[in-house]
KOLDO-930099 format. One record per residue (C-alpha): z, y, x; residue number from 1; residue in one letter. Coordinates in steps of 0.25 Angstrom, whole numbers. Each point is the difference from the previous one (the first is absolute). Layout:
+-------+-------+-------+-----+--------+
:     z :     y :     x : num : residu :
+-------+-------+-------+-----+--------+
:     Z :     Y :     X : NUM :      A :
...
+-------+-------+-------+-----+--------+
//
This chain:
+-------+-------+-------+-----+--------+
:     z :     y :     x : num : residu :
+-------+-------+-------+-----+--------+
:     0 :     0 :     0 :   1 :      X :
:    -3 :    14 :     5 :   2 :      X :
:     8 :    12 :     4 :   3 :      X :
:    -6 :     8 :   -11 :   4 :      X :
:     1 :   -10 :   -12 :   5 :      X :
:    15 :    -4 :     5 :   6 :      X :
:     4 :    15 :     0 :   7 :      X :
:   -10 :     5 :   -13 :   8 :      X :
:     1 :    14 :     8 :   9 :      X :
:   -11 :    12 :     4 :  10 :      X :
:    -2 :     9 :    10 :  11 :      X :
:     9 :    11 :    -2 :  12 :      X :
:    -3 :    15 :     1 :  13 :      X :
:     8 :     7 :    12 :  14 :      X :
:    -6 :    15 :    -2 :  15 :      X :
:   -13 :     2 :     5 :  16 :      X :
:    -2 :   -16 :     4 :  17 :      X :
:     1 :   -12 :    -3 :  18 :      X :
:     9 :   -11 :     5 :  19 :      X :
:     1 :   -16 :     0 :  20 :      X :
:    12 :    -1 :   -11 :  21 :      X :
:    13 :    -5 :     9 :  22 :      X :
:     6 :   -10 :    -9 :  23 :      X :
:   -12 :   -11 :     6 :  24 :      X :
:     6 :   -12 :     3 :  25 :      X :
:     2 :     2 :    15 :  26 :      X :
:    -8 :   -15 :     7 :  27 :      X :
:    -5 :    -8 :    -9 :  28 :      X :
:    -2 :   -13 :     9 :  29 :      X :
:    17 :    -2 :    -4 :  30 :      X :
:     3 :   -14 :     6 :  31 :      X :
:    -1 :   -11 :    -8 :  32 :      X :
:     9 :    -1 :   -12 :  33 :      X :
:     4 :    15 :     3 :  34 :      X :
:    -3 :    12 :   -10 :  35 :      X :
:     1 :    15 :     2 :  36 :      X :
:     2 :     3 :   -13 :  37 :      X :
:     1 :    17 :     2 :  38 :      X :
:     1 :    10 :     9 :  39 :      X :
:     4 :    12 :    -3 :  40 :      X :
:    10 :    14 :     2 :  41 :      X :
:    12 :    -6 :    -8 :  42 :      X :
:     9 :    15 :     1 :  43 :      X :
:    -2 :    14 :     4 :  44 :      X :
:     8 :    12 :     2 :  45 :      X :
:    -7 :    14 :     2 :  46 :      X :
:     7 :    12 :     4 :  47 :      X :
:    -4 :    14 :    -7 :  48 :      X :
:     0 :    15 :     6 :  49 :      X :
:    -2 :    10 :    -9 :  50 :      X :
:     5 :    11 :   -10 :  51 :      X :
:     2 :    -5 :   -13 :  52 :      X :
:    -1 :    12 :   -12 :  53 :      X :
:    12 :     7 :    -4 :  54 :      X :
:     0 :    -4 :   -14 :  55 :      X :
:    -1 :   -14 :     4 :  56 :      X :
:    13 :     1 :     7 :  57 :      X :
:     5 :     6 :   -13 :  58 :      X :
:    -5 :   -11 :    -8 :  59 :      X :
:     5 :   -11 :    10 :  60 :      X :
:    16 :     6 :     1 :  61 :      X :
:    -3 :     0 :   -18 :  62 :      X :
:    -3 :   -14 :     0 :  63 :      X :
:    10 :    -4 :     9 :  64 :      X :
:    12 :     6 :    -8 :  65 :      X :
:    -7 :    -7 :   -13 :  66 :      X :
:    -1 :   -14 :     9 :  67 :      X :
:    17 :     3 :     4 :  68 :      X :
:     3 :     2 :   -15 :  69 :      X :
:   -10 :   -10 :    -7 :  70 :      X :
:     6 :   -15 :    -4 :  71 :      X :
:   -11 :    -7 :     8 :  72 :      X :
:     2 :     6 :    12 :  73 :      X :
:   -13 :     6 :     1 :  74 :      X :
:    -9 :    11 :    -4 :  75 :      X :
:   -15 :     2 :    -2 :  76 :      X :
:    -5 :     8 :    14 :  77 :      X :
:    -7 :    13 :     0 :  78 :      X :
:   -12 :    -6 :     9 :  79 :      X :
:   -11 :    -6 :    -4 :  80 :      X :
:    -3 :   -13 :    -4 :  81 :      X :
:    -5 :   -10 :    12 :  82 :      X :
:   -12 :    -9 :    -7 :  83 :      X :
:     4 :     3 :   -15 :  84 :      X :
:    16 :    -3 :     1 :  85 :      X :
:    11 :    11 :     2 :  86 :      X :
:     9 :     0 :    11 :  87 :      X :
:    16 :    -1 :    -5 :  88 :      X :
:    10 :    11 :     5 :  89 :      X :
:    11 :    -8 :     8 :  90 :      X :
:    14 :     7 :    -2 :  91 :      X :
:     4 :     2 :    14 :  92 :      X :
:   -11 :     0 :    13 :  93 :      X :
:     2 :    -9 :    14 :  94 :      X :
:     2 :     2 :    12 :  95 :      X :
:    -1 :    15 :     2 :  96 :      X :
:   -10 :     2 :   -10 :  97 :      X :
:     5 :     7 :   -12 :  98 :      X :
:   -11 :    -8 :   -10 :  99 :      X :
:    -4 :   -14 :    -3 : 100 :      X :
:   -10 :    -3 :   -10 : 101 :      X :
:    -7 :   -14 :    -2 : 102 :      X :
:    -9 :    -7 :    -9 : 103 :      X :
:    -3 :   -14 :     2 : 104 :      X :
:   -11 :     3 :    10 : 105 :      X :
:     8 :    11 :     8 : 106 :      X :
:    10 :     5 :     6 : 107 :      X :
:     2 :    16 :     3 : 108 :      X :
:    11 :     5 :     9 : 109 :      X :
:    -1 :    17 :    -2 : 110 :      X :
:     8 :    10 :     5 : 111 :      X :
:     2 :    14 :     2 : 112 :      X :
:    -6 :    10 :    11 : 113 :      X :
:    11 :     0 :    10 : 114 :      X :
:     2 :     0 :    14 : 115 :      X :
:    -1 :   -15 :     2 : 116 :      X :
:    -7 :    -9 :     8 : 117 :      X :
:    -4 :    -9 :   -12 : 118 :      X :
:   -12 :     1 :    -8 : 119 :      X :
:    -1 :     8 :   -13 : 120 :      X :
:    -4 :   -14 :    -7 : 121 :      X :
:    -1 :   -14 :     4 : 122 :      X :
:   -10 :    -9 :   -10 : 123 :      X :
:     1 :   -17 :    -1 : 124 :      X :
:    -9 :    -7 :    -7 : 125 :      X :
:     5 :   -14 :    -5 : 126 :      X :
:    -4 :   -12 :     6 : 127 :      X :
:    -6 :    -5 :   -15 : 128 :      X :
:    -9 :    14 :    -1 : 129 :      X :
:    -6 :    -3 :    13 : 130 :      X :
:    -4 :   -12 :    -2 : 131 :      X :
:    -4 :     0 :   -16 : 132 :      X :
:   -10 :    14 :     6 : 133 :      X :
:    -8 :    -9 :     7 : 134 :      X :
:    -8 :     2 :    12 : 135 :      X :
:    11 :    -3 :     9 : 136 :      X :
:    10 :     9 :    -5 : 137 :      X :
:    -7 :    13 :     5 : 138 :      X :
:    -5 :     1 :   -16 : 139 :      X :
:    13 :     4 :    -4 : 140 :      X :
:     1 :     9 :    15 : 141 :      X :
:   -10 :     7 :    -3 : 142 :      X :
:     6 :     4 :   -15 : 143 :      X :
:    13 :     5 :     5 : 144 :      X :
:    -5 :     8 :    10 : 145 :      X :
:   -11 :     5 :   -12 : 146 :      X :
:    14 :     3 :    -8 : 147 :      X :
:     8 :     6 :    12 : 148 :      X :
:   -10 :    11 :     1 : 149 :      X :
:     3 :     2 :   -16 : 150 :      X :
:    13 :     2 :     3 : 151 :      X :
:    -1 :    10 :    12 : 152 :      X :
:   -13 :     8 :    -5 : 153 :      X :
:     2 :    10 :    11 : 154 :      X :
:    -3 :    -9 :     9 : 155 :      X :
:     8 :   -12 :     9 : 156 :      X :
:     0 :    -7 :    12 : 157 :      X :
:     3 :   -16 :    -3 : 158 :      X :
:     3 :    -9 :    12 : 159 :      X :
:     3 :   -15 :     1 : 160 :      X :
:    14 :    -3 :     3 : 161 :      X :
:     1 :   -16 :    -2 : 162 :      X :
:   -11 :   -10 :    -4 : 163 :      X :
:     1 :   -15 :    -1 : 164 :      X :
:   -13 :    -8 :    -1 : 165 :      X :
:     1 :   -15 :     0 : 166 :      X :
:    -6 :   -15 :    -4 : 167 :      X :
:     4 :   -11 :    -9 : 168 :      X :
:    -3 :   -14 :     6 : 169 :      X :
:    -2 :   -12 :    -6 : 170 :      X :
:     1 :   -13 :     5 : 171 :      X :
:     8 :     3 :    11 : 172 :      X :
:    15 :    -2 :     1 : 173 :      X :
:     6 :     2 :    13 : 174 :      X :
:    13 :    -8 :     5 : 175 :      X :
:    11 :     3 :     9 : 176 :      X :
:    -7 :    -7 :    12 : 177 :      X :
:   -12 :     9 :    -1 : 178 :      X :
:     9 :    12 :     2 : 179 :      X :
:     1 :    -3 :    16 : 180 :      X :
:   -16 :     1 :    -2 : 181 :      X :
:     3 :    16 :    -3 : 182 :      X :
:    -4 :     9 :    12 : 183 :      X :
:     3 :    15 :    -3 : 184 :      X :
:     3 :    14 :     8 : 185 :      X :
:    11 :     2 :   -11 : 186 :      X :
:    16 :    -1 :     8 : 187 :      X :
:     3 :    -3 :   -14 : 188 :      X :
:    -2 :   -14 :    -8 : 189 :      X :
:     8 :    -2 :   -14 : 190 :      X :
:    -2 :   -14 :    -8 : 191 :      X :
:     5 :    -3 :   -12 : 192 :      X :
:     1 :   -13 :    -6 : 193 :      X :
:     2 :    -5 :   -17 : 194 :      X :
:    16 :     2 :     5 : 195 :      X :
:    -2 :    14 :     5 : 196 :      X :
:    -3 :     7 :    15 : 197 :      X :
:     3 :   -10 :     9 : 198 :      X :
:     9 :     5 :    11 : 199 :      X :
:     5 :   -11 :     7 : 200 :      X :
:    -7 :    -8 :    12 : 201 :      X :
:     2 :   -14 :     9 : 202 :      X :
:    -4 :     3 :    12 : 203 :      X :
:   -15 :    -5 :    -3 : 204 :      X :
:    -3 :     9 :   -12 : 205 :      X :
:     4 :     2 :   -15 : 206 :      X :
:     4 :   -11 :   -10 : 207 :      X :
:    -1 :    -3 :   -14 : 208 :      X :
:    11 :    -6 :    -9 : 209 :      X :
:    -5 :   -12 :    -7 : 210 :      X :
:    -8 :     2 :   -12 : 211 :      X :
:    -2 :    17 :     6 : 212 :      X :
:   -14 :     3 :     3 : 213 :      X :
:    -8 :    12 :     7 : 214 :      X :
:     0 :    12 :   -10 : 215 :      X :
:    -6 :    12 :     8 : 216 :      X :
:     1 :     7 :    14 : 217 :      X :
:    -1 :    14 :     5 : 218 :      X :
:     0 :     8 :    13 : 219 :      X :
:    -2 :    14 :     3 : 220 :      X :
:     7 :    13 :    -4 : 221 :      X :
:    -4 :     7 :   -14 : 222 :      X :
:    -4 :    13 :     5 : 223 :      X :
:    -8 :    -5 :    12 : 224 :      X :
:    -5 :   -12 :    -2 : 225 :      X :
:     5 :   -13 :    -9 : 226 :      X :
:    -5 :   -12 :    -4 : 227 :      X :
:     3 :   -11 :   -12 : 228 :      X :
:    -6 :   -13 :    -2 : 229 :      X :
:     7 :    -7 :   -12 : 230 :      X :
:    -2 :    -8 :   -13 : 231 :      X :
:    -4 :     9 :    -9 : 232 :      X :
:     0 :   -11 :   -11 : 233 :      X :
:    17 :    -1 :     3 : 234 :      X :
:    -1 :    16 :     0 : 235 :      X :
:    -6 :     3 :   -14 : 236 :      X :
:    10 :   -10 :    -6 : 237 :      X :
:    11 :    11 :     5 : 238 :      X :
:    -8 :    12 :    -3 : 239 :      X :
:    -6 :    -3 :   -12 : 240 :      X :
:   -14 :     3 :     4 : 241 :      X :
:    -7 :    -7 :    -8 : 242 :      X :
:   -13 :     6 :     1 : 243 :      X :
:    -3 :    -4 :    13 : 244 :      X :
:    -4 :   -15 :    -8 : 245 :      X :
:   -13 :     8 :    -8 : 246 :      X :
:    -2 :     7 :    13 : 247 :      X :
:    -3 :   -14 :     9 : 248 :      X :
:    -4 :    -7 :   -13 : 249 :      X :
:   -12 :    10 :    -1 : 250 :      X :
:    -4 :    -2 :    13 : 251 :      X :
:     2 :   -14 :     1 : 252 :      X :
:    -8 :    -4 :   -10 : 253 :      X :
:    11 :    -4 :    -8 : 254 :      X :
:    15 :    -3 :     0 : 255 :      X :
:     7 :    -2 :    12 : 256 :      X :
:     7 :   -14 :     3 : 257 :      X :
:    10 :    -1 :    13 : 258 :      X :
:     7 :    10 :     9 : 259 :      X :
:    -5 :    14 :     6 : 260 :      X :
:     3 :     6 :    13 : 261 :      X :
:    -1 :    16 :     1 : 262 :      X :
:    -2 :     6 :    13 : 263 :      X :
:     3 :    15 :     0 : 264 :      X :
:     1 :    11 :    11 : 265 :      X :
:     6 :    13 :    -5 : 266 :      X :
:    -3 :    13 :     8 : 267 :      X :
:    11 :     9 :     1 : 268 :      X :
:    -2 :    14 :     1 : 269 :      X :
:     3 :     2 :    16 : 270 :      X :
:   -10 :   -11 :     3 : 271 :      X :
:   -11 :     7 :    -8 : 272 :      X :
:     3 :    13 :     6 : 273 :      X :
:    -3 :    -6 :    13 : 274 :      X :
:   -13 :    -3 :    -1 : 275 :      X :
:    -4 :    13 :    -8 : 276 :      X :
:    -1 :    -8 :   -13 : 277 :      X :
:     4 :    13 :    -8 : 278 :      X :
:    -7 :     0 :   -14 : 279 :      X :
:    -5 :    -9 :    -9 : 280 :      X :
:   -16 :     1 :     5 : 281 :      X :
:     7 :    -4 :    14 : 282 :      X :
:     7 :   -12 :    -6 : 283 :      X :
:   -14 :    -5 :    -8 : 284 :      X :
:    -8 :     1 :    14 : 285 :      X :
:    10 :    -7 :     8 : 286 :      X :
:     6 :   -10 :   -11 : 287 :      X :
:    -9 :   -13 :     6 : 288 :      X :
:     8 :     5 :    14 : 289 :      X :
:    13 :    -1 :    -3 : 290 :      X :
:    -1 :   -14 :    -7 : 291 :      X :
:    -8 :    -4 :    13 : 292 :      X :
:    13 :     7 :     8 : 293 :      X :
:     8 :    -6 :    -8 : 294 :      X :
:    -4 :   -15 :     1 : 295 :      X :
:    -1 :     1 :    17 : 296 :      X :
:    15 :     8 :     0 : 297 :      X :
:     6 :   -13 :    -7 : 298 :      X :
:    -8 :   -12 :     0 : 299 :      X :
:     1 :   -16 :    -6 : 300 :      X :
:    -5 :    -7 :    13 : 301 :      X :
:    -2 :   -16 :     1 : 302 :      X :
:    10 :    -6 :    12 : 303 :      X :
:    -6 :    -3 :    13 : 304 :      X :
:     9 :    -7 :     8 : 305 :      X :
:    -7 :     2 :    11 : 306 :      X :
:    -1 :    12 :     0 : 307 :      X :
:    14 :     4 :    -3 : 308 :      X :
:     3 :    13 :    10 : 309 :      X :
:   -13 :     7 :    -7 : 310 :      X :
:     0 :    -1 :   -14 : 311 :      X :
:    -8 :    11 :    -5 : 312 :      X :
:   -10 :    -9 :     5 : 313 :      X :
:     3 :   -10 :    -9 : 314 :      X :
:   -12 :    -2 :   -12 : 315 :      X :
:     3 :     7 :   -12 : 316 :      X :
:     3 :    -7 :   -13 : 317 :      X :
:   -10 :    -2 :    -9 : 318 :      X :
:     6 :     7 :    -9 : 319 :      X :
:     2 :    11 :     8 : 320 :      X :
:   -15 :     0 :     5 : 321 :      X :
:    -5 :     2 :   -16 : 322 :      X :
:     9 :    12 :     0 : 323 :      X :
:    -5 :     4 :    12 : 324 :      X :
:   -13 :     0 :    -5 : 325 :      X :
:   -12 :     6 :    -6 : 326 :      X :
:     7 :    12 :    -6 : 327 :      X :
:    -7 :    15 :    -1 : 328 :      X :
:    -5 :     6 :    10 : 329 :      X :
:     7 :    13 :     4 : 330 :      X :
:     3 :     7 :    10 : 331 :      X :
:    10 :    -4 :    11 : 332 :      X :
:    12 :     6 :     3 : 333 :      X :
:     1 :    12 :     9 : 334 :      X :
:     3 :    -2 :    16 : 335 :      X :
:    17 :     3 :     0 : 336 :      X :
:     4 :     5 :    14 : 337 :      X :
:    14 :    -3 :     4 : 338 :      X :
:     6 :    10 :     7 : 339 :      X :
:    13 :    -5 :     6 : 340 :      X :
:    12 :    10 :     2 : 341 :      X :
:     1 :     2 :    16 : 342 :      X :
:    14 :     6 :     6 : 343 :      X :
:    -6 :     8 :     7 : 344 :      X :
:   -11 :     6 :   -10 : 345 :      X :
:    13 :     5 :    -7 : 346 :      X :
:     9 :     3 :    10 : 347 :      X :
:   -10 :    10 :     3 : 348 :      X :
:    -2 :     6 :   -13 : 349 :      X :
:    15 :     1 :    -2 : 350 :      X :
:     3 :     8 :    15 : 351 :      X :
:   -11 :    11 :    -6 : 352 :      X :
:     5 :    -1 :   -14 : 353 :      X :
:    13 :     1 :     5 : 354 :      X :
:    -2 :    13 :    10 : 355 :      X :
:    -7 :     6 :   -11 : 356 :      X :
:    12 :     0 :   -10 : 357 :      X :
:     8 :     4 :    11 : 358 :      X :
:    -8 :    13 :     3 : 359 :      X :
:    -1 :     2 :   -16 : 360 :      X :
:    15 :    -1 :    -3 : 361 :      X :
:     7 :     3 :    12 : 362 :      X :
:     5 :   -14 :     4 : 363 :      X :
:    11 :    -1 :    11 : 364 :      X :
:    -6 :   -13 :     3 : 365 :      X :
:    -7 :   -12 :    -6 : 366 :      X :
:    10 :    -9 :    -5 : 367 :      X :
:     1 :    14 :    -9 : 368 :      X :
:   -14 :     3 :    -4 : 369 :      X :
:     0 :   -15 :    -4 : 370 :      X :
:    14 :     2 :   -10 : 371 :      X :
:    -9 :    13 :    -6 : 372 :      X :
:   -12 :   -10 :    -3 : 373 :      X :
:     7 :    -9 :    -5 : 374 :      X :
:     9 :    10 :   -10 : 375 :      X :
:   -14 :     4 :    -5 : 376 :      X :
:    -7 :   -12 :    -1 : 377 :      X :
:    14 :    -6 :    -9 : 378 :      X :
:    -1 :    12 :   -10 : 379 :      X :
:   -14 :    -1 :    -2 : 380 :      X :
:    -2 :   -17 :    -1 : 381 :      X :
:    14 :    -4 :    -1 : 382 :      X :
:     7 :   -12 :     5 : 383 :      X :
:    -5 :    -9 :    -8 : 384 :      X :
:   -16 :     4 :     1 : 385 :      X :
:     4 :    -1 :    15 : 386 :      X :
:     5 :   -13 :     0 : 387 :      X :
:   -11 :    -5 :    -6 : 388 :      X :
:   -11 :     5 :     9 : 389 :      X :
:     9 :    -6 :    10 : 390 :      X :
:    -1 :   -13 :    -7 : 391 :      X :
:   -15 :     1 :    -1 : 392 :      X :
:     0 :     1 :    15 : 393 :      X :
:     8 :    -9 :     4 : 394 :      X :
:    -8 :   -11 :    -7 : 395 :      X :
:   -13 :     7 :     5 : 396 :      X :
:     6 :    -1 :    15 : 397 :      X :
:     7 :   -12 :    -2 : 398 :      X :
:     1 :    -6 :    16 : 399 :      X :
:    -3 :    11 :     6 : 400 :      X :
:    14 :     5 :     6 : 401 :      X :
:     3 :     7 :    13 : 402 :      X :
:     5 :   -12 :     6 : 403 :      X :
:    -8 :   -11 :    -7 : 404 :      X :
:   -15 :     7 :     4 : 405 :      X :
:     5 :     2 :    15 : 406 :      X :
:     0 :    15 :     1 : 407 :      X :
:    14 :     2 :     4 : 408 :      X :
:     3 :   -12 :    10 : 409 :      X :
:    11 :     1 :     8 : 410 :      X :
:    -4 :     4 :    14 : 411 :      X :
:    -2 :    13 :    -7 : 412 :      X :
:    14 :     1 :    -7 : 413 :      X :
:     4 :    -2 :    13 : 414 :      X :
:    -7 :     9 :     7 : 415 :      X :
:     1 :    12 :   -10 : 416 :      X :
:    16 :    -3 :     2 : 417 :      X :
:    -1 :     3 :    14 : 418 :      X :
:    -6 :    13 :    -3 : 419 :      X :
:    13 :     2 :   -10 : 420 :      X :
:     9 :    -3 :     9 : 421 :      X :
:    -7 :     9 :    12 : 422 :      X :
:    -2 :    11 :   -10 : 423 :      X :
:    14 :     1 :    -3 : 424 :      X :
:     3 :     5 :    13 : 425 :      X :
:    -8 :    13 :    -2 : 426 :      X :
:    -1 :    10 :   -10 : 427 :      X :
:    -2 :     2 :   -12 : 428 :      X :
:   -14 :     4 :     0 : 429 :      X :
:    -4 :   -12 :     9 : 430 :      X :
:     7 :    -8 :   -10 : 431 :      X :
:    -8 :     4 :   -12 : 432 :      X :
:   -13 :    -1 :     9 : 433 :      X :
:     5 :   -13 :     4 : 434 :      X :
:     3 :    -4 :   -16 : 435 :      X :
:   -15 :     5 :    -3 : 436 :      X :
:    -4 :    -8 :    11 : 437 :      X :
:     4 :   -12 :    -7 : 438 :      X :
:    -5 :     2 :   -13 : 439 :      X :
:   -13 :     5 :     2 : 440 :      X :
:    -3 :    -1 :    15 : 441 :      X :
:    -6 :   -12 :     7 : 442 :      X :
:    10 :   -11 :    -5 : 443 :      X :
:    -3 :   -11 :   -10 : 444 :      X :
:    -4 :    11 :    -8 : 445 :      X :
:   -10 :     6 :     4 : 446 :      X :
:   -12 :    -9 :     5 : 447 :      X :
:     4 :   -13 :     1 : 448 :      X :
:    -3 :    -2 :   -16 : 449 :      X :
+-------+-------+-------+-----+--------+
//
């Protein structure tokens, strides 16, 4: 059976050309007894920037009060309908939004113009309204984003915070000797079993209870990278999402007898950001690459024994190979250049930043000018914005301290003591020239990075 008679799809229009709908079943030579039954965005979050009109403020804070006084807990909202069904004023917002209206289809998060660094509105569409839209879930994409610009007519700017695209399977049921197989760049590997996330190891790998079977497991970090590969059959008998049945049953020709796997990779918004995938034309174009990334970053691999200290050179499952496949073509991603921190790039930087507070303000000395900087940057950020680009960057530089990269070994802790100790013995302008010395002079510091 054909890509195009499994899916039922056609081209979809993307302004002024046309492209290859995404939803086509990616590699249609599936190993035996295996099906790939959809492919497809299953969720989507958009942030928006942009000035909503004053009296839709007004009508927002007025259905909100009705929403806090109404029985139902809800009130009808004053934006317009999304595809013919009105969104429901929520009686309080979420998470530092002041509003939060939903339909069946999706989910709004408004708030206020204040000075924050969150987005005006947040939209998410429901996993059922991308996949009942058709064509890959960019149907019901491009309707929102149609709505969004109702609801900001001056004018908006909408950029893709998260986006998860995935494919059910089936056919194929891994086991908990197949996770061995799994060869992945991720620090991070969760599985989870029909008794819950297994936890517990015995000095070879995990083990099952008898009667527990492998449920699901997942590695990465959500606002980076992060992959699931778990039975969606045991899934929608906890969620309730029944619809997924029509969904494979239209493209299988019928009802679906046995168990389906999904694999899904869920692109947070730093990842994104990262390689310049910004808007929504950005994500269409480079949709077929970020499955293709995904699928090398965490691969199913076939054991080769002999081969054991290489296996990313281990053959692919065949599973994994169809997934892999014949998907869209589309462009690839852009070229990332790592720039890696060097000690003495910044210390550098810092002696001229430094010097130049120090002219500014007046600074007795250094260790001064820094206590001024900091003051300033604490009423500005706050502690806790700090503490969070601190965290930030301690994941980003994670392994490369002083001591561990080698640039403060010590022969030279040694030899800038020396220096100490003879400065001491001198005056108190050597002693500063001497302290300078070490900092910013010839030492670890400066040219041996």
């Amino acid at each position: 059976m054909s890509t195009s008679s499994l899916l039922g799809a056609s081209p979809v229009g993307v302004g002024p050309h046309i492209m290859t709908p995404t939803n086509a079943i990616p590699g249609e030579s599936a190993p035996t007894g295996v099906q790939i039954l959809s492919f497809g965005i299953d969720s989507i979050w958009l942030n928006v920037s942009g000035e909503l009109p004053e009296e839709t403020l007004i009508l927002l804070d007025w259905a909100k009060e009705l929403a806090q006084q109404s029985p139902t807990g809800q009130d009808l909202s004053p934006l317009p309908p999304f595809c013919g069904t009105n969104l429901m004023m929520e009686p309080s917002g979420v998470k530092g939004y002041d509003y939060l209206v939903k339909s069946p289809d999706v989910t709004v998060q408004l708030r206020r113009p204040v000075g924050l660094s969150l987005a005006p509105m947040v939209v998410r569409l429901s996993s059922e309204c991308l996949w009942r839209f058709g064509g890959g879930g960019w149907n019901a994409v491009d309707a929102v984003v149609a709505w969004v610009h109702e609801v900001f007519p001056d004018g908006c700017q909408i950029a893709v915070s998260h986006f998860h695209q995935c494919a059910d399977v089936l056919g194929w049921v891994p086991v908990l000797a197949d996770v061995a197989a799994i060869v992945k760049r991720s620090d991070t590997l969760h599985i989870y079993s029909s008794a819950g996330e297994m936890a517990h190891e015995d000095g070879i790998g995990y083990t099952l209870a008898k009667g527990d079977r492998l449920t699901g497991i997942a590695a990465g970090r959500s606002n980076r990278l992060r992959i699931s590969a778990y039975d969606k059959t045991r899934e929608i008998q906890k969620s309730g999402k029944e619809f997924f049945h029509d969904v494979w049953a239209a493209r299988h020709g019928g009802e679906v007898a046995g168990d389906v796997w999904r694999v899904e990779y869920q692109y947070g918004r730093e990842f994104l950001h990262k390689y310049k995938i910004e808007t929504v034309d950005d994500l269409r174009v480079h949709q077929a690459a970020l499955w293709r990334y995904g699928l090398v970053w965490f691969s199913w691999r076939e054991c080769n024994p002999l081969d054991a200290d290489h296996p990313h050179r281990w053959p692919l499952l065949p599973v994994w190979a169809a997934l892999l496949g014949e998907l869209p073509q589309s462009e690839p991603l852009p070229v990332v250049k790592v720039v890696r921190p060097k000690l003495s790039r910044l210390a550098h930087s810092t002696h001229g930043y430094v010097t130049s507070i120090m002219a500014l303000t007046g600074a007795a000395d250094e260790e001064e000018a820094l206590r001024r900087v900091l003051h300033i940057v604490e009423l500005n950020k706050g502690a806790q914005k700090m503490g969070e680009a601190l965290r930030k960057k301690k994941q980003r530089y994670a392994g490369r301290t002083m001591a561990d990269s080698g640039e403060v070994n010590q022969e030279w802790r040694e030899r800038l003591k020396l220096r100490a100790d003879a400065a001491r013995s001198v005056d108190t302008g050597r002693m500063a020239l001497y302290r300078r010395l070490a900092l910013w002079g010839d030492g670890p510091l400066g040219g041996r990075v």
